[in-house]
C-alpha positions, 0 to 999 in steps of 0.5 A: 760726422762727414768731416770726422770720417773725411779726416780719419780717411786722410789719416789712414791714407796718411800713414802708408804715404809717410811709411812709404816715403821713409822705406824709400829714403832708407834704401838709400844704402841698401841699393848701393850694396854698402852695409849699413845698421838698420834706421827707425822712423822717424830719426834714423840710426843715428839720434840726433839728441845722443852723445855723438862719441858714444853713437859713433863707437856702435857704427865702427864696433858694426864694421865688416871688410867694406871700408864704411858703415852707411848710416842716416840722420832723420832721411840723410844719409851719413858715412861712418868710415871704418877702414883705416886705409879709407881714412888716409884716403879721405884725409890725405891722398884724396884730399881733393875730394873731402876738402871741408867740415861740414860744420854750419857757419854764418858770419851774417848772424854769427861773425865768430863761427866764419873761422878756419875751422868752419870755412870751406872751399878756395876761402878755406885754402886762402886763409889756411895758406897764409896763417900757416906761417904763424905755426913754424918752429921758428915761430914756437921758438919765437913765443917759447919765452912767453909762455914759460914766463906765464907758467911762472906765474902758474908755479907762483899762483900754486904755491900760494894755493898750497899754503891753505889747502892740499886739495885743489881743482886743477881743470879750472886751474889750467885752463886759466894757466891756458887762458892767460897763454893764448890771451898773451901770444894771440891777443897781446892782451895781459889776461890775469885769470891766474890771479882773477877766476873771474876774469873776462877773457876765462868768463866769456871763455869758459861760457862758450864751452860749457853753456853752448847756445843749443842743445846736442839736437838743435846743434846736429839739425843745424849741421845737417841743414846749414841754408835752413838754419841761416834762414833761422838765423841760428847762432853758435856763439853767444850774443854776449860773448860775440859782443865781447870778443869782437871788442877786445879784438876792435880795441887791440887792432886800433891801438897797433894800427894807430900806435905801429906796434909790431909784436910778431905774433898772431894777431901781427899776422892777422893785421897784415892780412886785413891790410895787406891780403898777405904776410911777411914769411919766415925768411922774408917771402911773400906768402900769397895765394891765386885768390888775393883779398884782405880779410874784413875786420869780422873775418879776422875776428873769427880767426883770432877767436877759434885761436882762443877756443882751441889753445885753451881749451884743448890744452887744458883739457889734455893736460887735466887727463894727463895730470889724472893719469899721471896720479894715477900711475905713479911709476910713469910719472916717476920716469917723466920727473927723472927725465926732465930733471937729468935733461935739465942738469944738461941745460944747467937747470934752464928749461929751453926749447931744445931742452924741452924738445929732448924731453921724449918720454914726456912727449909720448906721455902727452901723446897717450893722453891724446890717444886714451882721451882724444879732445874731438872724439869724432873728426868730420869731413863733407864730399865736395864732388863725387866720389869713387870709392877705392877698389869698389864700385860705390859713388859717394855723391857730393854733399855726403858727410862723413863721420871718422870715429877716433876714439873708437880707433884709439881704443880697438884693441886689434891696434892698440893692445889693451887700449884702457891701459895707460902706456906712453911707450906706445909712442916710441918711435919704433912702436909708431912705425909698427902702427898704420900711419893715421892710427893716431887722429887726435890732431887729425891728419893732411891738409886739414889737420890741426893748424895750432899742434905744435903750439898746443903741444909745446904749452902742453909740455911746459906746463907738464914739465914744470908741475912735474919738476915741482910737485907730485900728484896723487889722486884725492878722496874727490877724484873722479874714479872711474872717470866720466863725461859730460855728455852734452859737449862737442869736446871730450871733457870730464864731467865735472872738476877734476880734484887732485892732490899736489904736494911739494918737491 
C-alpha cells in the first residue's frame, strides 16, 4: 500500500514537472517576439508523422508582416520562412550563413547518403566546386546526342506499345525513358529499362523511391537528431539496393581504370577526382579548391548515386505532370506542337540543341509544370552561425532549421494569379521580370540550387518534343481527376500511375 501511494505521489509530481518542462521549451519564440502557431504537447506544431507539404502550406498561409513563422518539432524550434525578400536572404546574399541542408547522413552505415546533396560545410563547397564542370553547356551539348538516341529508343518502344493498346501508364514509362538516360551519361552503362521494366537499375531505382527504409516519423526524427540516429545506426537506403549500386559503380571504375577509357562524362569526372583531387575544366584549367583531397571510392559512389535519384526521378516526375497537364489543356498543347514543328522546318526537321534552345514556349510550359507541381515542395536550410535577422532585432541562433515553403509560394495568388491555372506564358520574359526574383524555387536558388538543372531540363524538353511532335495526348477514362499525392513521399509525386491516351500523328 505504501509503495502504491509512493508511486501516485511521484505521478502527480510528475505531471506539472513535464508540463513545466515543455511550457519552458514553447516559449522559445514567444520571448523572441517572433509569431509563431501555437504547439501541443507532446509534438509541437509541426507533426512529425504528417505530410510535410501540407503542414508546411498552414505555416505560410499563417504569415503576418514579420519575415517567418516560428514553429516547433516535438521541443525544437523550427523556421518557416514567409518573406520572400527573407528567402533571397537565405539563399543568396546571406549564403554564408545558411550554408546546408540540414539533411542526416552517415557514409559509416550508409555509404550512399554522404552525397552532395546531403554534405555540408568545406567538404560540401569542395565537391560542389569541382562537379560544377560537368553542368556547363558545353558540356549538355556534349551529351545532347545521347540522350536524343535514347529517345529514339523511347519513340520506337512506344510505337510497339501502341500496336496492342491505347491506353497506357506513362509515369513508369518515363521514368525508364530517364532511367536509361542517367544510366548511359553517368554510368556509361547500357540500362535497357525501355525494353526490360524489370531491369536492375529501374528496380533498385524505383525501390528506393517508392519504398523508403522508414516511415515519414522515423525519416523526420532522424533529421531533427542526426548524432542520435548514427549512434542507431539508421539508414536511408536500402541494404540491397547500397549493395548494388556500390557494385555497378565498383564494376565500371575498374574496367576504365584498367582498360583507360575516357568517355567525358560524369563519371570520367567522378574518376578524375578519386584520382587526382581535381579536373580537367572546360578550356583546359585546373579547377581546384583550398582543400585539395582525392574522393574515396564511397564518396564518389554517393555522388554517382544522388546523380541517378535526381536525373530520373525528378525528370520523370515533371515530365509525367506535364504530359497530365497537356491532356488536359489541349490548345496549349496544340501551341507547343506548332512551335516545335515551325522550329524544326528551320533546322531541316533535325531536332538540335540550338534548335531545341529556340523551343521558348515549350520551356515556359515545363517551367509551369514546375511551378504548379514543384518536385521538392519544401527546400531545407540549416544556420551554421548566429544570425541577425535583416531589419530586426531577432538572432537566429546556430543549428536552427529552416523550412522554405515552395509550393506554398508557387500557389499564393497575391504572385501567381489564379495559381490552379495551368498557363506557360507566366514564364514569358517579361512576365518573369514583374516577378520577385526567387518567386520561382523549383530548382532552388544561390549557391545551393540544383547542380543537375540544366541537365534535367534538357531531358525534359527532348523528350517533350519528340512525344509531342509525334502524338497527341488526351486524358483516358483511368486518368487521375482531380489529381492526388501519395502522401508518404519526400518528393511531389502522383498517387498511383498516371493512365493517359496517346494516339499517332
Amino acid at each position: 500500500m505504501e509503495a502504491l501511494t509512493v508511486i501516485l505521489w511521484l505521478i502527480i509530481l510528475l505531471i506539472p514537472t513535464i508540463y513545466l518542462f515543455f511550457q519552458k521549451k514553447y516559449s522559445y519564440w514567444k520571448d523572441r517576439g517572433v509569431p509563431y502557431v501555437e504547439p501541443k504537447i507532446p509534438y509541437g506544431s509541426m507533426e512529425v508523422s504528417r505530410n510535410m507539404r501540407k503542414t508546411v502550406d498552414v505555416f505560410y498561409k499563417a504569415k503576418s508582416n514579420f519575415p517567418f513563422v516560428g514553429a516547433y518539432i516535438l521541443t525544437t524550434p523550427v523556421i518557416v520562412a514567409t518573406d520572400l525578400d527573407f528567402i533571397k536572404d537565405i539563399l543568396i546574399r546571406d549564403f554564408n550563413y545558411f550554408t546546408d541542408h540540414g539533411i542526416s547522413h552517415n557514409d559509416r552505415d550508409d555509404p550512399l547518403s554522404a552525397n552532395l546533396f546531403a554534405l555540408e560545410g568545406q567538404k560540401w563547397r569542395t565537391l560542389r566546386t569541382k562537379l560544377s564542370p560537368t553542368f556547363t553547356s558545353g558540356r549538355m551539348k556534349f551529351m545532347f546526342p545521347t540522350v536524343l538516341e535514347i529517345a529514339d529508343r523511347f519513340k520506337d518502344t512506344l510505337g510497339e506499345l501502341l500496336k496492342t493498346q491505347q491506353t497506357l501508364e506513362v509515369k513508369d514509362l518515363l521514368a525508364r525513358f530517364t532511367t536509361d538516360v542517367i544510366g548511359t551519361c553517368a554510368f556509361g552503362i547500357e540500362c535497357n529499362s525501355l525494353k526490360d521494366p524489370d531491369a536492375e537499375f529501374r528496380k533498385y531505382g524505383r525501390k528506393h523511391i517508392e519504398q523508403p527504409v522508414h516511415g515519414l516519423f522515423i525519416t523526420r526524427l532522424m533529421s531533427i537528431f542526426p548524432k542520435f540516429s548514427k549512434m542507431l545506426r539508421l539508414v536511408r537506403t536500402h541494404r540491397d539496393v547500397t549493395k548494388f549500386f556500390m557494385g555497378i559503380v565498383r564494376e565500371t571504375v575498374t574496367y576504365r581504370e584498367k582498360n583507360n577509357i575516357r568517355r567525358n562524362d560524369f563519371m570520367d569526372l567522378l574518376i578524375q577526382l578519386k584520382n587526382h583531387a581535381s579536373i580537367e575544366g572546360e578550356a583546359g584549367e585546373n579547377i581546384d579548391s583550398k582543400i585539395i583531397q582525392k574522393l574515396t571510392f564511397e564518396e564518389l559512389a554517393a555522388q554517382a548515386f544522388v546523380f541517378f535519384l535526381g536525373g530520373f526521378e525528378t525528370s520523370s516526375s515533371t515530365l509525367t505532370l506535364t504530359l497530365y497537364e497537356l491532356a488536359l489543356n489541349q490548345d496549349i498543347q496544340d501551341k507547343c506542337r506548332a512551335e516545335i514543328n515551325c522550329v524544326l522546318e528551320k533546322y531541316n526537321g533535325k531536332l538540335t540543341y540550338d534548335a531545341m534552345n529556340e523551343m521558348h514556349y515549350v520551356e515556359q510550359t515545363v517551367l509551369e509544370t514546375l511551378r504548379k507541381y514543384p518536385i521538392l515542395p519544401v527546400n531545407f536550410r540549416k544556420c551554421v552561425k548566429d544570425y541577425q535577422v535583416r531589419g530586426t532585432n531577432v538572432i537566429i541562433e546556430k543549428g536552427t532549421a529552416i523550412q522554405i515553403p515552395v509550393y506554398a509560394i508557387h500557389h499564393d495568388p497575391e504572385i501567381y494569379p489564379d495559381p490552379e491555372k495551368f498557363d506557360p506564358d507566366r514564364f514569358s520574359p517579361e512576365n518573369v521580370k514583374q516577378r520577385h526574383s526567387v518567386a520561382f524555387l523549383s530548382f532552388g536558388d544561390g549557391p545551393r540550387n540544383c547542380i543537375g538543372l540544366r541537365f534535367g531540363k534538357m531531358q525534359s524538353r527532348i523528350a517533350l518534343i519528340m512525344l509531342l511532335k509525334n502524338y497527341r495526348i488526351n486524358l483516358s477514362s483511368k486518368s487521375p481527376v482531380p489529381l492526388v499525392f501519395n502522401p508518404k513521399s519526400f518528393i511531389l509525386a502522383p498517387e498511383g500511375g498516371m493512365y493517359l491516351d496517346i494516339e499517332k500523328i
